[in-house]
N, C-alpha and C positions, 0 to 999 in steps of 0.2 A: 612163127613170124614175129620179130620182135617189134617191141612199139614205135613209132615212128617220129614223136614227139620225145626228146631228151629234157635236159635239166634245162636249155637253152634255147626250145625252137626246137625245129625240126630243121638237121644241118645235113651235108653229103658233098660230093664231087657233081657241082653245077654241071648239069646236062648228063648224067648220068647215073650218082643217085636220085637228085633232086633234081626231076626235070622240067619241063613248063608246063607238060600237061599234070604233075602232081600239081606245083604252084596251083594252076589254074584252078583244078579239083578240091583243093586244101581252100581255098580261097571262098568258091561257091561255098563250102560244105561248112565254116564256120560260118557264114553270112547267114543259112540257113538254122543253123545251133542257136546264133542268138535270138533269130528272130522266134524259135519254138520256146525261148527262154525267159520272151516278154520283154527284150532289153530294145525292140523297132515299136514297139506299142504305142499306137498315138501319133505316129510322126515319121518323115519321112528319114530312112537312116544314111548314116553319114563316116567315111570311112578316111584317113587320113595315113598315105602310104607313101613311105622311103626308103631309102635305100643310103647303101655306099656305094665307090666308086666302081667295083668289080667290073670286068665288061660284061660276065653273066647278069648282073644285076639290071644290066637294061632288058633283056627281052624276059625274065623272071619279074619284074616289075610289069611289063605289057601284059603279060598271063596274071596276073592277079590281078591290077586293076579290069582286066576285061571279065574276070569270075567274078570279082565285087559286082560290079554294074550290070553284069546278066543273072544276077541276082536282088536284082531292087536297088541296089546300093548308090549313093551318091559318091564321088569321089574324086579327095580334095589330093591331090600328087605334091607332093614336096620338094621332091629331088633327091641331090646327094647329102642328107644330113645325118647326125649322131643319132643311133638308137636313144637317147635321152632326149635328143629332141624330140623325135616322133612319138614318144611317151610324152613329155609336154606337152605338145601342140593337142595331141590325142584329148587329152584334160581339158587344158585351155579356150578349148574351141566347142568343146563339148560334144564330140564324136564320139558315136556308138561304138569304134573298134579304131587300133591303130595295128597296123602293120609294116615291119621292119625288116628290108631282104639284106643280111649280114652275116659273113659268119666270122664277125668281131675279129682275135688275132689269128684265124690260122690263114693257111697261104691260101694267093689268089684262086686256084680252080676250085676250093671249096664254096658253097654259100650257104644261104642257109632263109628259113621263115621265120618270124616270131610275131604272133598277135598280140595285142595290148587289149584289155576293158575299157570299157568309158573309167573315164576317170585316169587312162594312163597306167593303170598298172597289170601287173602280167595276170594272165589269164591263169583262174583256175584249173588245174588238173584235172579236175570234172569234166568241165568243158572241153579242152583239151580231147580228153577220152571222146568224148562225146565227137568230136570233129571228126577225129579218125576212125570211127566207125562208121558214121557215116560217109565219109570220104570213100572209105574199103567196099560200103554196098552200094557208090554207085560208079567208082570203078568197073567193079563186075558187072554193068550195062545198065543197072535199075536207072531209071529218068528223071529228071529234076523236073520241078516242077518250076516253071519260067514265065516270069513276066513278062507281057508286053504293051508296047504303045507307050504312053505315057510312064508305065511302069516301071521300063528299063531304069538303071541307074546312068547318071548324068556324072562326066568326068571333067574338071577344069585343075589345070597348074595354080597351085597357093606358091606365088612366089614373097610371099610376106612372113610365110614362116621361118626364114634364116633371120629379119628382123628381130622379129617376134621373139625368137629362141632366145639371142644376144642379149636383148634389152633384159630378158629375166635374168642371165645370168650376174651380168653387170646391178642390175636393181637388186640382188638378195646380199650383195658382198656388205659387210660392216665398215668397210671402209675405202679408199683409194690407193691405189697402186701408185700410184705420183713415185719418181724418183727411184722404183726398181728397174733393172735392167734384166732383160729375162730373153730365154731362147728356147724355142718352142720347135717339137718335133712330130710331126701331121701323122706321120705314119702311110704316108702317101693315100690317107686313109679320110672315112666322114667326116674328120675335124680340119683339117687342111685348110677352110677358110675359116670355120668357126672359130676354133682357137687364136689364132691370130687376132682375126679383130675383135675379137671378149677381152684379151689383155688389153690393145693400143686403145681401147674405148673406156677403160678401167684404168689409164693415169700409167701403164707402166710401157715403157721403150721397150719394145723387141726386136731386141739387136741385130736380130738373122733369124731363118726362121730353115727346118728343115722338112726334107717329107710332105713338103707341102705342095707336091705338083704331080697330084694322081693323073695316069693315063689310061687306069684300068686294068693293067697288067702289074703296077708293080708297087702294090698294095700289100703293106707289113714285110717287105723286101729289104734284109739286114738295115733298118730302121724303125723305129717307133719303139715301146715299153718293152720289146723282147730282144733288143738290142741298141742297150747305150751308148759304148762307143765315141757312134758320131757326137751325139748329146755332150758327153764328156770334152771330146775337142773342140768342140764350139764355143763352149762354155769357157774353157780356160781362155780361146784365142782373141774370145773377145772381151775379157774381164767381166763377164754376166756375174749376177746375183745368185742366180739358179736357173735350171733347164728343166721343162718340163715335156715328157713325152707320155703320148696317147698310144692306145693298138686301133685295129683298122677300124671299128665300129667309136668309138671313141668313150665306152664307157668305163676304161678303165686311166690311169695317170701313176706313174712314177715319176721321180723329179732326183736332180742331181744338184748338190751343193757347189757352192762356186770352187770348192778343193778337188771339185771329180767325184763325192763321196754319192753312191748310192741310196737314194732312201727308199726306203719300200714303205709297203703300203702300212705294215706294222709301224712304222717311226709315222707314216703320215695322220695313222690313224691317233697315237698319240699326241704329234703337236697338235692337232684338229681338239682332239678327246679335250686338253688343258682347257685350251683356247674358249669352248663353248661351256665346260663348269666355271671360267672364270665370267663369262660374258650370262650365267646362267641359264642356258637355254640346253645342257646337256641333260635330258627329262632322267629321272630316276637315279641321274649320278652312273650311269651304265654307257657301256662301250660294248657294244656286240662282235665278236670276231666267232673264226673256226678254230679250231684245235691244231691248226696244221702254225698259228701264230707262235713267232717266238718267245722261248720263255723269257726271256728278256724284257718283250713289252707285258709280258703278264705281271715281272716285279715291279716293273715301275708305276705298271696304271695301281698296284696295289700300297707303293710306296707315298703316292700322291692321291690317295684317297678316291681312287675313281673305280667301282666295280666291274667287275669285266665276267660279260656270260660268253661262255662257250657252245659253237654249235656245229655240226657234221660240216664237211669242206662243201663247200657250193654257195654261190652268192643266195641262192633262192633259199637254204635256208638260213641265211643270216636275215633277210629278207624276211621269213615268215616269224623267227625269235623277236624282230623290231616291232614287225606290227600286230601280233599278238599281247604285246607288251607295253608299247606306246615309248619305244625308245628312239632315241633321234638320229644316233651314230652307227655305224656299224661298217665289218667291210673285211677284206681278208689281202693278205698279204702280196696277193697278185697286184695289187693297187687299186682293186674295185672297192670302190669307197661308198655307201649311201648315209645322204644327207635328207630324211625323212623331212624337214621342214620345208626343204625346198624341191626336192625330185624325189621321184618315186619310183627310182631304178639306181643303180652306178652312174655316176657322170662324172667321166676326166677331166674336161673341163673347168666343171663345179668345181672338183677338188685341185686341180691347181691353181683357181683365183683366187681358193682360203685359204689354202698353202701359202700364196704370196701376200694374203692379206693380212696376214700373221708375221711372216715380217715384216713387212712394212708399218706395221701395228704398232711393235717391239723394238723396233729399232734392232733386232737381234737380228745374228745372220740365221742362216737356214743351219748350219753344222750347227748354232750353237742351240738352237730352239729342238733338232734331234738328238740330239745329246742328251736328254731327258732318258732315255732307255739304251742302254748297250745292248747291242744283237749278239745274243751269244751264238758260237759256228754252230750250225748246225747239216748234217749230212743226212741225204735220200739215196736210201740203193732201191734199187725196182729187182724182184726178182720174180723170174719167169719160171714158166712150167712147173705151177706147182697146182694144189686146187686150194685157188684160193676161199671155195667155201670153209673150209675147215678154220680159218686162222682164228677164228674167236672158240674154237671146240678141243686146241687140241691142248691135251694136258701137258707133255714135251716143250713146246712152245711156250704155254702158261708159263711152265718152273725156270725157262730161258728169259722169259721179261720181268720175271721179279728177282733174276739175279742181276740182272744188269741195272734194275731199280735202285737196287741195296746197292751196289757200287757207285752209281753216280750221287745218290743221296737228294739231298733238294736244289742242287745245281747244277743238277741235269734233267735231261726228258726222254724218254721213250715213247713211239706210238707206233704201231702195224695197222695197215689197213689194207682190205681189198681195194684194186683198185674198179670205178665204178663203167668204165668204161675199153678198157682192157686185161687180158688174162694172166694178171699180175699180184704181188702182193708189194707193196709199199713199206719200208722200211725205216724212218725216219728218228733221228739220236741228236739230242743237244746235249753241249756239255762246253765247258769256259773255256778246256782248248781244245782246236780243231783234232787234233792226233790222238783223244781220247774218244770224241765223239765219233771217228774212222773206225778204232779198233771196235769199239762196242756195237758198231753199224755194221761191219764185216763179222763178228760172231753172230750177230743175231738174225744176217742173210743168211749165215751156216746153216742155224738151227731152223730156217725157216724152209729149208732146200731138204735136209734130214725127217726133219716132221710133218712136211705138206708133201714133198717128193713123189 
């Protein structure tokens, strides 16, 4: 039985992997973890839970705040807001646990769970463990032990948390928006109101706004970060500055130059990276990203003095290289961005206020402030059916990446990886032109079909 908790939460096809009585079950059973873990000691506890707009997310919302509160639990309901909210608020308010029903960009019948710690940030994998084992033995029938009378937990709507959220984000920016024209794309998703008015409360016009009228079914639907597109024509039709879009949970932000040009999270992460060693608050002079980052932004964070550590693909551990470290920036080229100073998770949002606060700052357009790093092409083949235990063992393979090494020389990149989550290996080639970076990505799925086969 494989574990139930992923890199993200525990995700599935709402009502059928992830059903309500899991929810429910998951719900009591960390309520129960923390409280064996000394974190309800003293006081009575207190839970802070949201959601986005999915229509599973309303009765998967009812099964966990009713496991919270049949569990001792107080519990403060939010609504439909950003995972980085409900991390917020979680901190802010000083709640024992926050919990978040999302399952960020993929499509609507998915959802998904993710608990937060006091303090807002993601739960340990301890813990974690700990949940679902207990969760597992009291599936199989064993009994909770339940409060009552007085003891039940007590549930009331916090509708002052969409406030709450905004004003932080608008309070951490360096400066005003005044005079940007901006277009903004919800992703028919958690950010649909927030984003909007974080910009219009932050000095800048948004000119139009997309994605922004969730109905619960049609949520990261050919809109939001995994499809620009629209972003792109709205932007030219109405002269905007730049376009920012979110996916459905809203922790992540891409943005589009007023030319249509895409920026990912690599160029974002760079203008951000300048912006905070020049304003000094970039701690160690470091920039955290994955290895999946172009080499592109690796010469230029090296060309402009800013060190850049590299870490296995997945926000959590860019996430665990920052705070291991004490560094501010980090984030991967999906556009999940973290800004340690001010949030303690990805926030889309976040990063498209600094994004525009930067130019607005500079007086510089957005093309010319990413222009700091050229993205060199870079190509992914996914290749199937093979075992991709082997791909770090097999000596065939080995003598096929270092000849493609020697040939691209230091202007190009090679990387193979298992993939972490399906039965694949990953195949990934940079090189300055795209028809190089093809051919050496198409040999080396050869060699990886021959030697794993």
């Amino acid at each position: 039985m494989g574990r139930l908790f992923g890199t993200d939460g525990v995700r599935g096809v709402a009502n059928e992997d992830l059903t309500a009585e899991m929810a429910l079950g998951l719900s009591v059973a960390a309520a129960h973890v923390l409280a064996e873990a000394g974190t309800f000691e003293g006081h009575r506890p207190v839970a802070v839970v949201g959601r986005d707009p999915r229509a599973s997310g309303e009765f998967l919302e009812a099964a966990v705040v009713a496991g919270l509160a049949s569990a001792g639990v107080d519990v403060l309901r939010v609504g439909v807001l950003p995972t980085p909210a409900v991390a917020y608020l979680t901190g802010s308010l000083g709640a024992d646990l926050g919990v978040m029903l999302s399952a960020s960009h993929n499509p609507m019948p998915d959802n998904g769970v993710k608990f937060f710690a006091r303090g807002g940030h993601k739960l340990a994998d301890e813990l974690e463990d700990r949940i679902e084992t207990k969760y597992r033995e009291h599936a199989s029938g064993e009994p909770w032990d339940r409060p009552t009378g007085a003891g039940v937990g007590r549930v009331r709507d916090y509708d002052e948390g969409f406030d709450n959220y905004v004003a932080h984000l608008v309070g951490v920016l360096p400066n005003r928006l005044d005079g940007l024209k901006v277009v903004i794309d919800g992703a028919h998703g958690a950010a649909a109101r927030v984003s909007p008015e974080a910009f219009a409360r932050a000095g800048a016009e948004v000119v139009v706004t997309l994605g922004t009228e969730p109905d619960g079914l049609n949520i990261n639907d050919e809109c939001g970060s995994t499809h620009l597109d629209g972003l792109r024509a709205a932007v030219a039709a109405h002269g905007a500055d730049l376009g920012v879009a979110h996916d459905g949970d809203a922790d992540r932000c891409l943005a589009v130059d007023a030319d249509g040009n895409e920026i990912d999270g690599d160029q974002i992460l760079a203008v951000l990276g300048l912006a905070m060693k020049e304003a000094g608050t970039l701690r160690g002079g470091t920039v955290v990203a994955t290895v999946m980052s172009n080499l592109g932004f690796k010469l230029a964070m090296k060309r402009e003095g800013v060190e850049l550590v590299q870490t296995a693909v997945g926000d959590r551990y860019v996430l665990e290289e920052m705070k291991r470290n004490g560094f501010t920036l980090g984030g991967e080229q999906s556009g999940h961005v973290i800004v340690l100073d001010h949030a303690t998770t990805g926030d889309g949002t976040l990063t498209g206020l600094l994004l525009a606060a930067r130019v607005a700052a500079t007086g510089r357009t957005l093309t010319d402030l990413a222009s700091v790093m050229e993205r060199l092409p870079q190509v992914l083949v996914n290749v199937r059916d093979v075992d991709k235990a082997r791909v770090g063992t097999s000596a065939e393979l080995a003598t096929a990446v270092q000849e493609a090494e020697r040939e691209l020389g230091e202007t190009g990149r090679v990387l193979l990886r298992s993939s972490g989550t399906e039965p694949l290996v990953r195949v990934m080639v940079e090189a300055p032109e795209l028809d190089v970076a093809r051919d050496v990505a198409d040999r080396l799925a050869d060699a990886v079909k021959r030697s794993l086969g």
